[in-house]
Every structure is written in structure tokens, then in C-alpha cells.
Steps between C-alpha positions, in 0.01 A plus 500: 500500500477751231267782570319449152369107657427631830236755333384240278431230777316775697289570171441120464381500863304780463326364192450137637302655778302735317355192273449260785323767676319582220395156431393420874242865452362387148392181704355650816234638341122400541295463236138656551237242580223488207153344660374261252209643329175262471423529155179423545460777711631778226196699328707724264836536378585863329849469279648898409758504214620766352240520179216515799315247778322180423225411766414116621196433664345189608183396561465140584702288296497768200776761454396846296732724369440952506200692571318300150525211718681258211507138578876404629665183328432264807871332387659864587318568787615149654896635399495835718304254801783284452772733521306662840467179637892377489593918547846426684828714534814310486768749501585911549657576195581888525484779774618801335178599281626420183161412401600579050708174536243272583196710303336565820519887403183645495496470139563180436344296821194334512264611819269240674276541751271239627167486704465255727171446693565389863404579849594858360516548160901539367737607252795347418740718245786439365708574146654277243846537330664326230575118488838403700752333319446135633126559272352377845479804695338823465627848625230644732439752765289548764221785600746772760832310439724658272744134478489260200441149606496187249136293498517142432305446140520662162171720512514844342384353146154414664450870625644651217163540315199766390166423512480363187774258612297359807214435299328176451505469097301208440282557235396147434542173703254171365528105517521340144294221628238665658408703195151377384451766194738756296410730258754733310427789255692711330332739240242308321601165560415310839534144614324341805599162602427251757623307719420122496532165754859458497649222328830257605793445266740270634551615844408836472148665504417784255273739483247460155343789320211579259426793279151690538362266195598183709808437292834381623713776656871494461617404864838608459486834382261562784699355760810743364246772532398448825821445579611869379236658715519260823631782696601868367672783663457849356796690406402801646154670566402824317564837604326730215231270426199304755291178386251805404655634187433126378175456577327562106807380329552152317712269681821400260451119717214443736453142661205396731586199758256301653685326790392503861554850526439685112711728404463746214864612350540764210782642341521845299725744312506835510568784234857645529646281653626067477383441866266180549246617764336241688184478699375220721188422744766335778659846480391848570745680311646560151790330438740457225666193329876435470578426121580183558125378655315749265690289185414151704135585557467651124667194357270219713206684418572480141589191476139379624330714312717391188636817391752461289788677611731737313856443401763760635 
């Protein structure tokens, strides 16, 4: 046998070994034993990015967001409980600290920590990489362990967020039906109509209307109305400005809603800038309008007032 195949069978050898030992160490690891939180138990959660922290507290059943104490969108409190609830590693992915590939570097990681009120109160910490490839698994590490495991679920997208990104932005929420009076006004013109016994057609039962004079309302364009402003988020809530800069100027819209629980909704502009502000009594805070609802709201109002509306 040729000296050149001797050498390469011993390299062959040599290699064979090295991956079968290999392969019998990347399976004799164990991972590390997460205690299931009980959610129910947790009072805050505090999320650190790199633009700065964002504190959760709850109290009861409702969920606050910072030191102002903002109302938390119920919907994205229920995601992060979620996530801590099913919290499960299913693989070590990396040993060697290479924490850049997997954004677990301290710029780019996401840190949790998590009060839990027990016997004792605890904290359980850990940090959030990128998604894995499979777009079911999360990169993550844990509080005083420098490996990178894989957690089952696709999660970073519901910590990823300010404060202004956990907050509840309903501005507006009513039932059509149980709307007994509306009045809208914008500038000099206002409307007020009521609500009537409702009527059947065919197998459906609508809703009837009447004007302030006892005339006929048009049932349709109030049902579209209503419709428009069953339930409205706010696109964002104002920084520069607070309800009180508002509070001696003219609304550009302002409806009053008799229902079971009235609500009084106004809209405004501002000088120097296109921004629709809005203001409403089931919210404490100034808010602003996406284009798209301002235009909606603007339009419906119009059209039951009967302002004619200009050609673009």
C-alpha cells in the first residue's frame, strides 16, 4: 500500500472520530430547567432596548405603561403573558459568545425582566435575539449564562415596542344600536337627530331616525356614520400639545352621543401644521387622527349636515 493511502485512511479515521465524537457532546448537553411562571402572579414587566426602558405594571386586571401611568392595550399585554406562559427552550444553539450573530449584542438585544409575586417575590430575566430561520423560534439568553439557546415561539415583535407602542389607543368604541340621540356640528351648522322604534324590512330590523323638527331622518347615511365612528384608534397621541391648548378653540367636528354611556367627541386643527387633533371624554389624552379616519369622519359629517362637497 502506497504511503500517500495509508496517510489518507489515517486522516479519514481521524476525521470520522472527531465528528462522531463531536456529535455524541452536542447531544449530552442539558438544557436549563425554566419554572413556569404563573402569569397571574407577575405584577410588572420592565423591557430595556437600546433607545431606553419601557415599564409594565399591573394592578388588577389593568396594565400601565412609565412613571405617567398610560393605560396598556389589554390585547398586548395578553401577548408578552402569553409568551411567559409557554417560555420553553428547545435547543443550545451556540457556546462560543458570538452573541453579533444572533443580535443578542448588547446593542441590539432586547432585556426582560419580570416580577413575580410568590412566597418570595422573584425575578425572572432573560434577553431576546433575532428570529431563527424556521420563523418559529426566537434567539434568547438567559440572566448569568453567556450560551444562546433557541425558544419555541416567534416573540421579539411583541417586546419590540416604546411606550407609545404599548398603549391602549382607543379613542372611541359605541354600539350603532344603542345610540338613542346624535348631534354633529361643524362651524355654524349642526344637526341633532333621533333615534326612533325600530322598524322590520323583510327579515331584517332597522334602526329609524327623525330630525329635531320631527321629520324623517335619512337612515342610511346615519347608519354609514355610525358605522365610521363604531370604534376608532388614534394614530398617535400628542407630544407638544395637551387637551389644554384646545380648551377655547372651535372644534373643526364636534358630535354629542347619547347612548348608555354619553360621550362627547371633538376634532380640531391647529395653525402650522395639517395634523387633525382629537379630543374625547372616554379618553384622557390628546390624540391625533390618521388621514384616512380624519377624511372618513369629515366626509360622514358632511354628508348629514348636507354640505356640499368640493370637487378635486
Amino acid at each position: 500500500m502506497k504511503k500517500e493511502y495509508i496517510v489518507l485512511i489515517v486522516l479519514i479515521g481521524a476525521l470520522s472520530a472527531y465528528l462522531l465524537l463531536h456529535k455524541e457532546n452536542r447531544g449530552n448537553y442539558t438544557l436549563p430547567e425554566i419554572q413556569q411562571i404563573e402569569t397571574g402572579r407577575i405584577t410588572s414587566i420592565l423591557i430595556e432596548r437600546s433607545d431606553g426602558p419601557v415599564e409594565l405594571n399591573r394592578d388588577g386586571k389593568e396594565w400601565t405603561a412609565g412613571k405617567e401611568k398610560y393605560p396598556v392595550d389589554i390585547s398586548l399585554a395578553e401577548a408578552l403573558l402569553d409568551t411567559l406562559k409557554t417560555f420553553r427552550l428547545s435547543v443550545l444553539v451556540s457556546e462560543k459568545e458570538d452573541f453579533k450573530r444572533y443580535e443578542l449584542d448588547e446593542e441590539s438585544r432586547i432585556k426582560v425582566n419580570v416580577v413575580v409575586v410568590m412566597d418570595d417575590d422573584k425575578n425572572f430575566e432573560f434577553f431576546i435575539g433575532k428570529l431563527a430561520p424556521t420563523m418559529n423560534h426566537t434567539y434568547v439568553m438567559l440572566a448569568n449564562d453567556k450560551n444562546v439557546y433557541q425558544a419555541n415561539g416567534s416573540f421579539r415583535n411583541s417586546f419590540d415596542r416604546d411606550i407609545d407602542g404599548f398603549r391602549d389607543k382607543k379613542v372611541l368604541e359605541i354600539k350603532p344600536a344603542a345610540v338613542k340621540q346624535l348631534r354633529v356640528t361643524m362651524g355654524d351648522m349642526s344637526k341633532t337627530v333621533t333615534a326612533l322604534e325600530s322598524e322590520t324590512e323583510g327579515d331584517e330590523t332597522v334602526q329609524t331616525w327623525q330630525t329635531a323638527d320631527g321629520k324623517p331622518a335619512d337612515k342610511e347615511k346615519i347608519s354609514g356614520f355610525l358605522g365610521t365612528i363604531s370604534y376608532l384608534t388614534c394614530d398617535t397621541y400628542a407630544v407638544d400639545k395637551t387637551k389644554s391648548d384646545f380648551k377655547t378653540a372651535t372644534p373643526l367636528i364636534s358630535l354629542k352621543i347619547d347612548a348608555p354611556d354619553p360621550i362627547d367627541f371633538n376634532l380640531y386643527t391647529s395653525d402650522g401644521d395639517d395634523i387633525i387633533y382629537g379630543i374625547s371624554s372616554t379618553n384622557g389624552y390628546l390624540f391625533t387622527l390618521s388621514d384616512f379616519d380624519a377624511k372618513e369622519i369629515i366626509s360622514g359629517a358632511e354628508t348629514l349636515l348636507g354640505i356640499e362637497k368640493k370637487e378635486n
